[in-house]
C-alpha positions, 0 to 999 in steps of 0.5 A: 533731399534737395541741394543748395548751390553757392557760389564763392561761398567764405572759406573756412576750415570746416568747409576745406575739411568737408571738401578733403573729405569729399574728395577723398570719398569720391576718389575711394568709390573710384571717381575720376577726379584726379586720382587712383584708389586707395588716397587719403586726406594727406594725400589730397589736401595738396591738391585742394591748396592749388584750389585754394591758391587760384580761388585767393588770386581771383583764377578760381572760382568754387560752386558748392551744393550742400545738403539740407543738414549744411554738409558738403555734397557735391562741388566744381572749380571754375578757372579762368584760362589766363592765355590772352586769347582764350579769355572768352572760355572757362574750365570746369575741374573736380565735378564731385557729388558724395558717393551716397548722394549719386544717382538722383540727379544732383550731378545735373543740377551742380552742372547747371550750377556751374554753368549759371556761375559761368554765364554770370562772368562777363565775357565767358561764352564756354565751359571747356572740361576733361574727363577720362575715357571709359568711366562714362562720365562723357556720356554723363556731360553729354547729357549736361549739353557738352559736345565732345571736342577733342579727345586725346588717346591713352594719355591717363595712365591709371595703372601701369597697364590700363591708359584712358583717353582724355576726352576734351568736352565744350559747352557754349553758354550764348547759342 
């Protein structure tokens, strides 16, 4: 099975439910997007709607990678940073690939994705993304050509006696 990526594809409320709906499933396995098992779709949907609201302003932009059958298998957020001075850079947010579709190389291919939409915004040289410490997802952006920039010790709490650093992550897109 291979991927289609779109970029800012129509939304819909089919593709808000199969968004919620990977979230939650990402979330479930124990993915680093934002929260802590066990969450439903009460609790992400919010969340999505700030999504939404950047995406209706023109902010945000949506890369989608569906598989063959049309469903949701894997998404990121694009946001432009709004600081004057920082314009020239975009940030990559909630990177998920379905659970039943990990390890065969679909995080790769949405990463380039989200790189390729990137580049295709006049005036962004970088995509700027956190991740949390001790998941291995660092090691994974590594991989993509992220270099790890910054990183900010014991600021996740995930439980109350388990913090994580956020690792701050850049890559140059013209080099």
């Amino acid at each position: 099975m291979a991927l289609t990526f779109e970029v800012d594809p129509a939304f819909d409320r089919a593709l808000r439910d199969d968004i919620t709906a990977l979230w939650v499933d990402v979330s479930n396995a124990g993915g680093a997007v934002g929260f802590v098992p066990p969450v439903t779709a009460d609790v992400v949907r919010p969340e999505l709607v700030k999504h939404l609201a950047g995406m209706a302003e023109g902010r945000t932009h949506l890369v989608v990678g569906r598989g063959e059958d049309g469903t949701v298998a894997a998404t990121a957020f694009l946001t432009h940073n709004t600081h004057r001075l920082m314009r020239h850079w975009i940030g990559v947010y909630t990177v998920m690939v379905h659970p039943r579709h990990q390890g065969r190389g679909f995080g790769r291919e949405l990463m380039a994705a989200a790189a390729d939409a990137a580049r295709a915004i006049d005036g962004i040289g970088a995509v700027r993304l956190t991740c949390r410490g001790g998941t291995g997802a660092d090691r994974f952006y590594a991989s993509c050509g992220y270099k790890e920039v910054g990183r900010i010790p014991d600021a996740i709490r995930v439980a109350e006696d388990d913090y994580r650093d956020d690792v701050i992550m850049l890559l140059p897109l013209f080099r």
